[in-house]
PQR file of N, CA, C, O and H, with PARSE charges and radii, in Angstrom:
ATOM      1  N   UNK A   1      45.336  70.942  93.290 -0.4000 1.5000
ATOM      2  CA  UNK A   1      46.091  71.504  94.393 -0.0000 2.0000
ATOM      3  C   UNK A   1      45.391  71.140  95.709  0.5500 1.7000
ATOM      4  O   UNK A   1      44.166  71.033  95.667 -0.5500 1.4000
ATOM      5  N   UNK A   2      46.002  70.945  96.828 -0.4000 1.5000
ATOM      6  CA  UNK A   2      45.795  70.295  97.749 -0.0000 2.0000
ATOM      7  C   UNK A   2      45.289  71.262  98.737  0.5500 1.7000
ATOM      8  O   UNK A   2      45.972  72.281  98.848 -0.5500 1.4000
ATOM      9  H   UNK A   2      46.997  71.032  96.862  0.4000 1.0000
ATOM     10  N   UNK A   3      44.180  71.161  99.521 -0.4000 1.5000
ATOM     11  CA  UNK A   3      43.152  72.539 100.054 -0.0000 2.0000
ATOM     12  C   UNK A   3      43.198  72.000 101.805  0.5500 1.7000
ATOM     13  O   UNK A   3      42.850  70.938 102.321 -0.5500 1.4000
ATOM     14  H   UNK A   3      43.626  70.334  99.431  0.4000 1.0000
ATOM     15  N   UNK A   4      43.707  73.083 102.307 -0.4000 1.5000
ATOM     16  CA  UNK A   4      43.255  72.748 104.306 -0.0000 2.0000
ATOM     17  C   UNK A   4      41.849  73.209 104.873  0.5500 1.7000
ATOM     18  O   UNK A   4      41.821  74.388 105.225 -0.5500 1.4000
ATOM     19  H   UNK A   4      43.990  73.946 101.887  0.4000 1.0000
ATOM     20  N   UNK A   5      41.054  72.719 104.974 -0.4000 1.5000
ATOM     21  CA  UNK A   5      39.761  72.778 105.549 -0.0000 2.0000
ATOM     22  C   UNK A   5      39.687  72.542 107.212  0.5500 1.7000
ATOM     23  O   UNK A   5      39.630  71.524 107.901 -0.5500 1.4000
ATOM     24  H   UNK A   5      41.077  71.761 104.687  0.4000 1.0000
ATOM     25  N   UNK A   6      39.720  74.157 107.559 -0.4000 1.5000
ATOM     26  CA  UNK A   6      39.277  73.688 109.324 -0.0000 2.0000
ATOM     27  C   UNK A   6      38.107  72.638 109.931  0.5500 1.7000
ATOM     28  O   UNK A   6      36.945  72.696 109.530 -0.5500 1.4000
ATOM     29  H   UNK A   6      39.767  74.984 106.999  0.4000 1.0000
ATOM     30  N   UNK A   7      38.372  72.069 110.528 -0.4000 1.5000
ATOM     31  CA  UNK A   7      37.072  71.042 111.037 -0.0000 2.0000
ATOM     32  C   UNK A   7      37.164  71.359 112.097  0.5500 1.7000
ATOM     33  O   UNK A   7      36.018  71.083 112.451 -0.5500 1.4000
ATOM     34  H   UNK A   7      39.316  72.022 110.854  0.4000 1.0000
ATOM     35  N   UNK A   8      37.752  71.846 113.186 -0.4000 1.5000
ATOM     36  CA  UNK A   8      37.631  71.572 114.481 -0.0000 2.0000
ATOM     37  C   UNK A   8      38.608  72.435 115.438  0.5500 1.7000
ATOM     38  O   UNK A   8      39.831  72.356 115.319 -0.5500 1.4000
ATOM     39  H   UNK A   8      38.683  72.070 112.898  0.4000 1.0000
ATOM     40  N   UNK A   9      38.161  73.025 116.120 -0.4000 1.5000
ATOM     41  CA  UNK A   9      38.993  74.400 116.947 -0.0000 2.0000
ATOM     42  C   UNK A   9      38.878  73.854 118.638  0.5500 1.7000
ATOM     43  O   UNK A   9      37.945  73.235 119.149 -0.5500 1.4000
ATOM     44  H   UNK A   9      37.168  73.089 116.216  0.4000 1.0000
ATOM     45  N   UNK A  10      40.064  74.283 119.231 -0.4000 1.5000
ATOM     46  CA  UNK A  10      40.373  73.887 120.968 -0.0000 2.0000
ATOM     47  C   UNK A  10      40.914  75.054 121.648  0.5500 1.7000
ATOM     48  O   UNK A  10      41.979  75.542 121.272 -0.5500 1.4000
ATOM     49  H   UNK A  10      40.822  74.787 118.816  0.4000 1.0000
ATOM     50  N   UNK A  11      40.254  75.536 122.622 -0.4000 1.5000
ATOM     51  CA  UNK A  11      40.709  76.524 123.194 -0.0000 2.0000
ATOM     52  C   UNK A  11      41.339  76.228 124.392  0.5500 1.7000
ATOM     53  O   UNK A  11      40.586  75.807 125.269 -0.5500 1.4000
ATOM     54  H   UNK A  11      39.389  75.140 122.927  0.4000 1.0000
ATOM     55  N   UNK A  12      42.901  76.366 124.763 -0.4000 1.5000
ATOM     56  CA  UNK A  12      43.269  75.537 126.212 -0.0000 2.0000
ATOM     57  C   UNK A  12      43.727  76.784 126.936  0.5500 1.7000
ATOM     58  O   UNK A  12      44.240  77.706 126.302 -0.5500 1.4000
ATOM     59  H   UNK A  12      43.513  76.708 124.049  0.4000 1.0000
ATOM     60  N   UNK A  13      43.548  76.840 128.318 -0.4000 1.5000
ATOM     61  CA  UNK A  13      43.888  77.867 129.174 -0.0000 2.0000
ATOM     62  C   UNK A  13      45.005  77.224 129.701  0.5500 1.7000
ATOM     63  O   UNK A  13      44.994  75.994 129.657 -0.5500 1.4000
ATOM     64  H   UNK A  13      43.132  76.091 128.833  0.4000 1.0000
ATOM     65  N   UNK A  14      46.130  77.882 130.272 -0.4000 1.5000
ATOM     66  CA  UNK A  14      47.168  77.534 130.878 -0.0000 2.0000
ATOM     67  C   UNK A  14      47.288  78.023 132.424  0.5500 1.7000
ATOM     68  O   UNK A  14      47.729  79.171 132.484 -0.5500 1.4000
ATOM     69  H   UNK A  14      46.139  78.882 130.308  0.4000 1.0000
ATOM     70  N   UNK A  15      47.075  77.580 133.383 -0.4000 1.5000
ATOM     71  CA  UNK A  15      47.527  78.288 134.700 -0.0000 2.0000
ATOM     72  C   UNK A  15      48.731  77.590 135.200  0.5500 1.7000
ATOM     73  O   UNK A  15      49.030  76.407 135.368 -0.5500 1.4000
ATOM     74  H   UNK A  15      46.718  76.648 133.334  0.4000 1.0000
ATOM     75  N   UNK A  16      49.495  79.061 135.434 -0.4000 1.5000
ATOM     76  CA  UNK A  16      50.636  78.457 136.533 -0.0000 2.0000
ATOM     77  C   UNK A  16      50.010  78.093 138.099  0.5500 1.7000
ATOM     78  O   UNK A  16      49.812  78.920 138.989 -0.5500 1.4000
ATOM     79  H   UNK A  16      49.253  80.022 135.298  0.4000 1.0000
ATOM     80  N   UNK A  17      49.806  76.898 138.156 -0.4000 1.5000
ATOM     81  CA  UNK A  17      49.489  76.796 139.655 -0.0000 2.0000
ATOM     82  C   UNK A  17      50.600  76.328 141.205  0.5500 1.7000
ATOM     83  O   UNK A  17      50.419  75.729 142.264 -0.5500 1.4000
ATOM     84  H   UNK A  17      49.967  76.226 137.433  0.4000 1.0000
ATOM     85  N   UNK A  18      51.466  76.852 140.687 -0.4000 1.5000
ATOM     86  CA  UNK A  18      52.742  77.097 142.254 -0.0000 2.0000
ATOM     87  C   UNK A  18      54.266  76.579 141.224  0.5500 1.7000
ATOM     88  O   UNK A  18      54.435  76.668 140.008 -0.5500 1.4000
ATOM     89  H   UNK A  18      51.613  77.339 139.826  0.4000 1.0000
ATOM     90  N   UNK A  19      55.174  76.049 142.292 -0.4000 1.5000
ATOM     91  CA  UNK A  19      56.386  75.488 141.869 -0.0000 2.0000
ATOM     92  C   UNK A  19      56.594  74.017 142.235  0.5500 1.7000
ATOM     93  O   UNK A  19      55.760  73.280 142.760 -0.5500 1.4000
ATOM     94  H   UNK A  19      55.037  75.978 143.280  0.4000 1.0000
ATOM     95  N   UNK A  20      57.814  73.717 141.880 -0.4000 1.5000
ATOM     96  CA  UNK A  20      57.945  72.102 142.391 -0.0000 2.0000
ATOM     97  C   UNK A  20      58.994  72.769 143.818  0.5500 1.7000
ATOM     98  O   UNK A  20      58.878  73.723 144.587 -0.5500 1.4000
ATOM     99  H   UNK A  20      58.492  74.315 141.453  0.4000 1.0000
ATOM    100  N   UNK A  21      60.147  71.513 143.595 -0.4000 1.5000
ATOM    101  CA  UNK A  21      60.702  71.324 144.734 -0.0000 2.0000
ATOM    102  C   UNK A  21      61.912  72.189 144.060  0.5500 1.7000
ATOM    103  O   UNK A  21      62.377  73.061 144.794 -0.5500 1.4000
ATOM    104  H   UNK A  21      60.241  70.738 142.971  0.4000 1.0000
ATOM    105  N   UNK A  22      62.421  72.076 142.895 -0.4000 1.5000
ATOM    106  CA  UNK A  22      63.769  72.422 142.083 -0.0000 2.0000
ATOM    107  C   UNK A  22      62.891  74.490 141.828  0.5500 1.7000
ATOM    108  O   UNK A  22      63.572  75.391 141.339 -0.5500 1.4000
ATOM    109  H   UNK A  22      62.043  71.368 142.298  0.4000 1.0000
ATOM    110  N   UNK A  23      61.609  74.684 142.230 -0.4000 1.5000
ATOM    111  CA  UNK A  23      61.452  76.537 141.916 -0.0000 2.0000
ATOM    112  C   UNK A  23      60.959  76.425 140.638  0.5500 1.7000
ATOM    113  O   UNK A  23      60.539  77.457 140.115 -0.5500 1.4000
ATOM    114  H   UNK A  23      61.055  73.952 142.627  0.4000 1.0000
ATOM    115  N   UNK A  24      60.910  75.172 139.891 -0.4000 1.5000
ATOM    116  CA  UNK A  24      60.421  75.641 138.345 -0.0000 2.0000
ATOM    117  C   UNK A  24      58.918  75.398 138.511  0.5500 1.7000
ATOM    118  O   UNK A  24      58.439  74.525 139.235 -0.5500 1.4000
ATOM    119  H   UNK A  24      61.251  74.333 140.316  0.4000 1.0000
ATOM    120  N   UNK A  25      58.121  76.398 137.649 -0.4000 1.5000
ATOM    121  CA  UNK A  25      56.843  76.655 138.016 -0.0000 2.0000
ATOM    122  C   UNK A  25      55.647  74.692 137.348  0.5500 1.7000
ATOM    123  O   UNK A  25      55.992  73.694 136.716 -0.5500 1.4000
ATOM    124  H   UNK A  25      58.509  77.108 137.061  0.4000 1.0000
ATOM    125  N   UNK A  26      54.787  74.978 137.763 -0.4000 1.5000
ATOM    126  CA  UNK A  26      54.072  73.531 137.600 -0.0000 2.0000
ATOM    127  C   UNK A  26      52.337  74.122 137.319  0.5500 1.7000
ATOM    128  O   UNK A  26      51.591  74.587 138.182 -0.5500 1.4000
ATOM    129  H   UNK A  26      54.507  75.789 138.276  0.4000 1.0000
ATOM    130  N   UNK A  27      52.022  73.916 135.807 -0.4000 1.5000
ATOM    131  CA  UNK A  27      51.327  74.369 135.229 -0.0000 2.0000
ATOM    132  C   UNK A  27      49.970  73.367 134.973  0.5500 1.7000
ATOM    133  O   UNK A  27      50.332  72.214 134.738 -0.5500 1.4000
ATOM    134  H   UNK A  27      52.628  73.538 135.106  0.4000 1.0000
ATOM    135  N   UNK A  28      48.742  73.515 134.966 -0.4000 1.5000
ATOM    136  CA  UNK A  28      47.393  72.754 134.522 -0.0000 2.0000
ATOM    137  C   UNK A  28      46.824  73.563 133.727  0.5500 1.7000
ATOM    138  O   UNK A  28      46.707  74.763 133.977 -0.5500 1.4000
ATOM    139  H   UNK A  28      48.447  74.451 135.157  0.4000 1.0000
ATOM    140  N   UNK A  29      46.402  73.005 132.674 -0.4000 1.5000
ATOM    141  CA  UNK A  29      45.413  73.387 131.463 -0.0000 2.0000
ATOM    142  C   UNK A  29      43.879  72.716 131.314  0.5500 1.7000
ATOM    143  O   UNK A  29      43.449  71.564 131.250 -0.5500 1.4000
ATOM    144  H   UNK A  29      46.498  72.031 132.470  0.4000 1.0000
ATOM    145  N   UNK A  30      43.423  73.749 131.298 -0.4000 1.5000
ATOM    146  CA  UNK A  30      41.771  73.848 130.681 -0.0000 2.0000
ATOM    147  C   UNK A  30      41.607  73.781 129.231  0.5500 1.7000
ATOM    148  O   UNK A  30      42.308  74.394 128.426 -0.5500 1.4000
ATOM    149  H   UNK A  30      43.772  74.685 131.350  0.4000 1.0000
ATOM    150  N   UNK A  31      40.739  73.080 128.978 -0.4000 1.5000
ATOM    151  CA  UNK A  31      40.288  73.259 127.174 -0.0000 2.0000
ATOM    152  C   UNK A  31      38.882  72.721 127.495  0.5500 1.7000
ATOM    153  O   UNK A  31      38.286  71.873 128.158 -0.5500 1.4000
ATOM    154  H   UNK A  31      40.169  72.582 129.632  0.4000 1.0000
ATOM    155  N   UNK A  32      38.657  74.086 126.313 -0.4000 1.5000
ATOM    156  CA  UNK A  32      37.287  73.943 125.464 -0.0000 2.0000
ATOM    157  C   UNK A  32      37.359  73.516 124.140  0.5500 1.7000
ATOM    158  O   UNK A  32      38.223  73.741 123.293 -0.5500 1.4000
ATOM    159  H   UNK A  32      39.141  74.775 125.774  0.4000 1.0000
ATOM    160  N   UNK A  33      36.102  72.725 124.069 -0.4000 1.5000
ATOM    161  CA  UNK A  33      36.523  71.812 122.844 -0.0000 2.0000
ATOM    162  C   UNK A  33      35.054  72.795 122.151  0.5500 1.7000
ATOM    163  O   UNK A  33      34.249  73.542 122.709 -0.5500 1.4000
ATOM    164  H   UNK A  33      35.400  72.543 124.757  0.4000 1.0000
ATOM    165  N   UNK A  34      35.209  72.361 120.736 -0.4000 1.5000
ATOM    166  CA  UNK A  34      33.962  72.834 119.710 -0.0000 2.0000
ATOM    167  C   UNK A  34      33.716  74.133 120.005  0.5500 1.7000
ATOM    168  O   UNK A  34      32.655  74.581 120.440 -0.5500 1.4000
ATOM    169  H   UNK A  34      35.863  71.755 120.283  0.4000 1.0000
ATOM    170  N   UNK A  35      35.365  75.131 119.602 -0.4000 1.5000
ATOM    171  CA  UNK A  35      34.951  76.498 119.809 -0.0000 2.0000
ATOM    172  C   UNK A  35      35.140  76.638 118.197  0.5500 1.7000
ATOM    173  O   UNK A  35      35.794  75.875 117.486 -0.5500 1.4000
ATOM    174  H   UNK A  35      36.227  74.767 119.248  0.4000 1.0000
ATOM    175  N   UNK A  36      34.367  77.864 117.763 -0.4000 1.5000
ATOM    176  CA  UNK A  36      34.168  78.025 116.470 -0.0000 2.0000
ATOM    177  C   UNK A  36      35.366  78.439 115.442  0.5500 1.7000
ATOM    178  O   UNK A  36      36.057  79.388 115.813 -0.5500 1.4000
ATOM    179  H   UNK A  36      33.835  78.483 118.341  0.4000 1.0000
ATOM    180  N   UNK A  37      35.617  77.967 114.466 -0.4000 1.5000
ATOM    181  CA  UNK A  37      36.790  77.790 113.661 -0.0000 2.0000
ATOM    182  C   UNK A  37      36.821  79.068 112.956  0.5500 1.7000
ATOM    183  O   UNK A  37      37.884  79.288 112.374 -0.5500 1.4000
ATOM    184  H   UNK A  37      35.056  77.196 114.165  0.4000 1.0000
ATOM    185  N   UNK A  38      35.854  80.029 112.859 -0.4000 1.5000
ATOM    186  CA  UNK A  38      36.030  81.361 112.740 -0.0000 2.0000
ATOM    187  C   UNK A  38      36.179  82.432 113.899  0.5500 1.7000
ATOM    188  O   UNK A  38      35.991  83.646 113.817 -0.5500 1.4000
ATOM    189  H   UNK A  38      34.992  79.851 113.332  0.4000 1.0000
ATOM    190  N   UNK A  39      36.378  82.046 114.465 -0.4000 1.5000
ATOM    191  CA  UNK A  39      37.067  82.999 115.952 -0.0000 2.0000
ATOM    192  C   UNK A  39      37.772  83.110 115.673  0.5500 1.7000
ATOM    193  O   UNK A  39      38.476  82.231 115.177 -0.5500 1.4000
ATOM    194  H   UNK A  39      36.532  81.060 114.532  0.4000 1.0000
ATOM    195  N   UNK A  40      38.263  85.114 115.904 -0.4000 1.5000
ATOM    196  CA  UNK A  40      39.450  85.538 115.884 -0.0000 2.0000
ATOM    197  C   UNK A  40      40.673  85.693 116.498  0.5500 1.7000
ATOM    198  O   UNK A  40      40.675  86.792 117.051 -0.5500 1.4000
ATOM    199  H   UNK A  40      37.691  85.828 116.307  0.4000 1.0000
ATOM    200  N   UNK A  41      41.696  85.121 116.660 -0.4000 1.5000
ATOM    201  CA  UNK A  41      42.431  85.632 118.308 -0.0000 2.0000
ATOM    202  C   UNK A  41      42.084  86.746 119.177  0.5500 1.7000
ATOM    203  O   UNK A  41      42.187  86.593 120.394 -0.5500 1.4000
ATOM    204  H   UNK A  41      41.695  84.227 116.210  0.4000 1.0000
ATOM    205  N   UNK A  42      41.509  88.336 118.476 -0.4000 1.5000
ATOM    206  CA  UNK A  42      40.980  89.106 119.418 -0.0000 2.0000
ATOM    207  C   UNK A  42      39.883  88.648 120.317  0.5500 1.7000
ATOM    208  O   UNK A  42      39.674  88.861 121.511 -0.5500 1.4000
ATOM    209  H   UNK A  42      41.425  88.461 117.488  0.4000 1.0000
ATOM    210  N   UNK A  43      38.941  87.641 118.998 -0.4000 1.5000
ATOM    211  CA  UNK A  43      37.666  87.108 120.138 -0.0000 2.0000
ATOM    212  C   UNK A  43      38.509  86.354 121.504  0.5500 1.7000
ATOM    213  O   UNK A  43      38.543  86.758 122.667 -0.5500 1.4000
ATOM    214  H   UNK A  43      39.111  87.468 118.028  0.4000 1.0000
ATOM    215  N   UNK A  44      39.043  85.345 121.014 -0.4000 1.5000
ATOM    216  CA  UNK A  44      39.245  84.164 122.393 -0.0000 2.0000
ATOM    217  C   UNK A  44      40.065  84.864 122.507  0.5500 1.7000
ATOM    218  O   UNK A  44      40.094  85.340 121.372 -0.5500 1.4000
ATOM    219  H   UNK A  44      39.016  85.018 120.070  0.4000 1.0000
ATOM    220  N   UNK A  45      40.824  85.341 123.042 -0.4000 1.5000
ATOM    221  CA  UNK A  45      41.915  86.388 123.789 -0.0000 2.0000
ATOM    222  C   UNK A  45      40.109  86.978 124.558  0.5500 1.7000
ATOM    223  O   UNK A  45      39.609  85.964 125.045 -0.5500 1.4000
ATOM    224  H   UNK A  45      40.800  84.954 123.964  0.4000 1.0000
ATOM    225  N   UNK A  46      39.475  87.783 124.689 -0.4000 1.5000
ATOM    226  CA  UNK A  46      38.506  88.827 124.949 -0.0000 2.0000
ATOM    227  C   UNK A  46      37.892  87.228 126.277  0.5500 1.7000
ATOM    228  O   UNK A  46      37.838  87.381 127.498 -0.5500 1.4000
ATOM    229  H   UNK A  46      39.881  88.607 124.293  0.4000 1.0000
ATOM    230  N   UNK A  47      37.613  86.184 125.702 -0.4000 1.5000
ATOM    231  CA  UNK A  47      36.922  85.099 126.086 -0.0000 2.0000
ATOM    232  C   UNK A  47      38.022  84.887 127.102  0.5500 1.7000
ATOM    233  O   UNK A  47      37.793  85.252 128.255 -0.5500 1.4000
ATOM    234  H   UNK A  47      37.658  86.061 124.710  0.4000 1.0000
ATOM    235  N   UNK A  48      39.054  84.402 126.844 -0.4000 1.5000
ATOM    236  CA  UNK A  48      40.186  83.569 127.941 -0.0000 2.0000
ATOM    237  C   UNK A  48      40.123  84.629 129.148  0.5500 1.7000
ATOM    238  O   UNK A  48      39.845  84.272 130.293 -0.5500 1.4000
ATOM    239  H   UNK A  48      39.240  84.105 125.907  0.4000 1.0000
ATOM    240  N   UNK A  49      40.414  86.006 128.789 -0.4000 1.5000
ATOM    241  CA  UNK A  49      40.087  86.675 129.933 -0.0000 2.0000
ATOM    242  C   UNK A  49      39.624  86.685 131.059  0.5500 1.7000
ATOM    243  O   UNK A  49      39.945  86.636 132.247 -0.5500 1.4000
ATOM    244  H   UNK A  49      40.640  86.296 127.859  0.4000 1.0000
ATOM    245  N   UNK A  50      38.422  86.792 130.105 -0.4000 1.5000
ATOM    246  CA  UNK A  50      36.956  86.598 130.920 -0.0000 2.0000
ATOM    247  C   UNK A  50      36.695  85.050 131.696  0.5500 1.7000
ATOM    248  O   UNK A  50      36.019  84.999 132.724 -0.5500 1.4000
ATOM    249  H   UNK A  50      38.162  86.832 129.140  0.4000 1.0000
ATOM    250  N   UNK A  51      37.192  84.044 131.201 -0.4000 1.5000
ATOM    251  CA  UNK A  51      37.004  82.524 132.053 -0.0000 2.0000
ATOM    252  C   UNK A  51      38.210  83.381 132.588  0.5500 1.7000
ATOM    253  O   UNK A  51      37.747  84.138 133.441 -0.5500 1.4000
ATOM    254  H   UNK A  51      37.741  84.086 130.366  0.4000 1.0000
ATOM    255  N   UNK A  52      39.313  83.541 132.470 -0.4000 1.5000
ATOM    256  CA  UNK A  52      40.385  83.493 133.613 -0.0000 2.0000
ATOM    257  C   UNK A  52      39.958  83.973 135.160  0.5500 1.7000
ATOM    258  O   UNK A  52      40.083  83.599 136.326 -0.5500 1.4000
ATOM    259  H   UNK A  52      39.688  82.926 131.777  0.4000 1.0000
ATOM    260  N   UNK A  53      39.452  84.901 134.487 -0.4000 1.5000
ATOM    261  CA  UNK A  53      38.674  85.914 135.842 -0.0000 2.0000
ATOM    262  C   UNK A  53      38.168  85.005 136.739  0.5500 1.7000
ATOM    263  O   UNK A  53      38.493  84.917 137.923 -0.5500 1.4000
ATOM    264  H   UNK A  53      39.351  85.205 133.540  0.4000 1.0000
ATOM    265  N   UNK A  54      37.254  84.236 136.069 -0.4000 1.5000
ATOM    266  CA  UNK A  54      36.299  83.319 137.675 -0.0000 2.0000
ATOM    267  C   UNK A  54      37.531  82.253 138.300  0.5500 1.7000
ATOM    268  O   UNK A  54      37.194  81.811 139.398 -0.5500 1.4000
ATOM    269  H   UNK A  54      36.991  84.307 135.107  0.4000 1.0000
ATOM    270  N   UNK A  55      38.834  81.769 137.845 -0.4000 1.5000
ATOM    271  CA  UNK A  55      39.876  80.784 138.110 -0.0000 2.0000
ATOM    272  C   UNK A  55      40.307  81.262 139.349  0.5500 1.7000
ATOM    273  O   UNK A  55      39.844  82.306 139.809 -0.5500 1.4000
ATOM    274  H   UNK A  55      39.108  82.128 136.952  0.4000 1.0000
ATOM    275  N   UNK A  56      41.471  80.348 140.156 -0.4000 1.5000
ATOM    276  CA  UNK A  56      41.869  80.684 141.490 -0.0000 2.0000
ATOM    277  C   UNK A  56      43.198  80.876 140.818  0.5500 1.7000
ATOM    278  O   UNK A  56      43.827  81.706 141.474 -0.5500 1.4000
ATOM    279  H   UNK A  56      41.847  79.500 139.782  0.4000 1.0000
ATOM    280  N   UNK A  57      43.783  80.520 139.942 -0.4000 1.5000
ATOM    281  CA  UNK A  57      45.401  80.665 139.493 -0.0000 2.0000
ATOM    282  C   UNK A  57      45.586  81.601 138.362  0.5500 1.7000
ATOM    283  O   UNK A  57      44.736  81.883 137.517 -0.5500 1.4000
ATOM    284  H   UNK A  57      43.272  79.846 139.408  0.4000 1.0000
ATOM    285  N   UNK A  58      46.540  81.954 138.427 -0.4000 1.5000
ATOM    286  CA  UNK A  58      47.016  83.269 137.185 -0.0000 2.0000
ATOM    287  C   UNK A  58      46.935  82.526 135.671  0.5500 1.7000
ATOM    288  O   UNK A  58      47.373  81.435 135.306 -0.5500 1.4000
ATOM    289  H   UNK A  58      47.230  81.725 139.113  0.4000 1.0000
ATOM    290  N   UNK A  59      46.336  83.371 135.082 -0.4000 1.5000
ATOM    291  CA  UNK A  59      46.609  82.714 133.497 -0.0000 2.0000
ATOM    292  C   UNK A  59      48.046  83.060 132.914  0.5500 1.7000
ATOM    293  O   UNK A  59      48.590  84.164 132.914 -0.5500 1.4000
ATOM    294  H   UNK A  59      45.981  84.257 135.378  0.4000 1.0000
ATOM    295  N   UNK A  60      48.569  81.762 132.376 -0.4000 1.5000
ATOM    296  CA  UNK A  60      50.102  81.517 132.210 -0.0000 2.0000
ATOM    297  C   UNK A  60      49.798  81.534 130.811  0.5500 1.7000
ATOM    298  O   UNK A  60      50.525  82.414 130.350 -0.5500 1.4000
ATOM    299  H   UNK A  60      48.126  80.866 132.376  0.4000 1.0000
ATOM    300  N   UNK A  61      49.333  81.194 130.179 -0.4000 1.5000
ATOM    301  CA  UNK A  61      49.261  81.388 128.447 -0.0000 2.0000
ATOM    302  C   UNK A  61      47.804  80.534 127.922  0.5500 1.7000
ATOM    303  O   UNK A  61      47.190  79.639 128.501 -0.5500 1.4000
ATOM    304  H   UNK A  61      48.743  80.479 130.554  0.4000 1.0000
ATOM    305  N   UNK A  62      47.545  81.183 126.634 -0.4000 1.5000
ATOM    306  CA  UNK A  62      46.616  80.843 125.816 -0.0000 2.0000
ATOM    307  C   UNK A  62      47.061  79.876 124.235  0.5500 1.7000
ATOM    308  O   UNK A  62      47.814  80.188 123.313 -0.5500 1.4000
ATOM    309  H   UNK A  62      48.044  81.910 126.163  0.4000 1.0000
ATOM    310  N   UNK A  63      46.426  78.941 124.405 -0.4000 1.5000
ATOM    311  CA  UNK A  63      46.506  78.381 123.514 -0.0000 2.0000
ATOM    312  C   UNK A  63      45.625  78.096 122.032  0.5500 1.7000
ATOM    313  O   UNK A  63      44.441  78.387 122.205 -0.5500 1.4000
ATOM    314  H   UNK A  63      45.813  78.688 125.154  0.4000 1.0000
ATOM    315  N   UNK A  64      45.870  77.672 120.830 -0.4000 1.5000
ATOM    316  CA  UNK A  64      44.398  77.178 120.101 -0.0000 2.0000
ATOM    317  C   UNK A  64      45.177  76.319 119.636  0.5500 1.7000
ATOM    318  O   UNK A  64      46.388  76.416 119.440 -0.5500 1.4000
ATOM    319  H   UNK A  64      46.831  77.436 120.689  0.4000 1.0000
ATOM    320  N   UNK A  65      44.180  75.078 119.372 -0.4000 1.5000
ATOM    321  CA  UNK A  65      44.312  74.091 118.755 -0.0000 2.0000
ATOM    322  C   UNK A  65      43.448  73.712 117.335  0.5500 1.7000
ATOM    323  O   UNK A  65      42.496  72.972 117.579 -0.5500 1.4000
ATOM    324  H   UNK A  65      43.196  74.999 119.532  0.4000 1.0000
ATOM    325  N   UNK A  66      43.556  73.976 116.299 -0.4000 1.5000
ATOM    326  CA  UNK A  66      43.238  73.421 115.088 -0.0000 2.0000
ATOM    327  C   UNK A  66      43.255  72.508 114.369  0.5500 1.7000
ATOM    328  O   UNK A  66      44.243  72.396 113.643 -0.5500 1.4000
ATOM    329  H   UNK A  66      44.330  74.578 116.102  0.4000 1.0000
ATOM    330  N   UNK A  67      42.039  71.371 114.279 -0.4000 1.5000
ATOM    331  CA  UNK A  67      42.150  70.068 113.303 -0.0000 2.0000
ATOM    332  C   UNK A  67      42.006  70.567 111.743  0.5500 1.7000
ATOM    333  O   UNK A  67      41.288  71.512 111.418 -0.5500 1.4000
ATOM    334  H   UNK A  67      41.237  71.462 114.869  0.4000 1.0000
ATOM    335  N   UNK A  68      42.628  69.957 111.022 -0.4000 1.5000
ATOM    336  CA  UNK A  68      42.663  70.456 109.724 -0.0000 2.0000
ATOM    337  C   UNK A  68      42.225  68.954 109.075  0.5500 1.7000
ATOM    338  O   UNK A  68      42.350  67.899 109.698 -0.5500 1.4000
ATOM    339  H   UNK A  68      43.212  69.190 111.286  0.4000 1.0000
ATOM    340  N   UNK A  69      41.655  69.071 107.618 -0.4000 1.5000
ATOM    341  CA  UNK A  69      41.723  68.030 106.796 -0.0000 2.0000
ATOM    342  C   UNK A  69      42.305  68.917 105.970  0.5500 1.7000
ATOM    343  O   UNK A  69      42.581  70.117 105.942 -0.5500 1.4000
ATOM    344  H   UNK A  69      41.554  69.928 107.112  0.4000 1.0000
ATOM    345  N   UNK A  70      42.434  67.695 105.127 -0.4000 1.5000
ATOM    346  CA  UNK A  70      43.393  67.893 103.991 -0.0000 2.0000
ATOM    347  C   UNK A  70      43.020  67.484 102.617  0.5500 1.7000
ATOM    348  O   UNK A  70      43.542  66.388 102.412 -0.5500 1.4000
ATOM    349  H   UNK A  70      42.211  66.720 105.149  0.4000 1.0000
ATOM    350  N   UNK A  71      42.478  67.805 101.790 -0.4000 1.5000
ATOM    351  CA  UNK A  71      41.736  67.228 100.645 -0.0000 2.0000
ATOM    352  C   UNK A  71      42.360  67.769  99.037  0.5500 1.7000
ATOM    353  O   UNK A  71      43.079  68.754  98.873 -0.5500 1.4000
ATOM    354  H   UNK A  71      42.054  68.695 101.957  0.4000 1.0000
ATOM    355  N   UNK A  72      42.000  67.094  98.252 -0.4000 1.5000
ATOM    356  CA  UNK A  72      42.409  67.187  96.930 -0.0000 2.0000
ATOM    357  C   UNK A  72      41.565  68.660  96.283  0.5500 1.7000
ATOM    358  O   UNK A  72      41.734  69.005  95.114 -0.5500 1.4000
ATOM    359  H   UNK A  72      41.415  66.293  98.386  0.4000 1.0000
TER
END
């Protein structure tokens, strides 16, 4: 049976930083790379916070990114 093994975790911050010309909002993302693959969403939720805090733009959403292998 075929097994998913985390290798590799990304934490990306989302800020809305203003609008365009058409009012729809225009967003830049932060990522941390080599965050630990046992972090819980309560942890990085607790973490994104906390970086959001020192930022000049509102945090627009949190992301994670997970590399997986895939092995026999």
């Amino acid at each position: 049976m075929a097994q998913s093994l985390i290798q590799q975790s990304q934490l990306r911050l989302v800020f809305e930083v203003g609008t365009d010309e058409a009012g729809k909002p225009m967003y830049r993302r932060k990522s941390f790379n080599n965050m630990k693959v046992t972090a819980t969403p309560e942890q990085l939720l607790a973490v994104s916070q906390a970086l959001a805090s020192l930022q000049t733009y509102p945090l627009a959403q949190i992301e994670r990114s997970d590399m997986h292998f895939i092995t026999n």
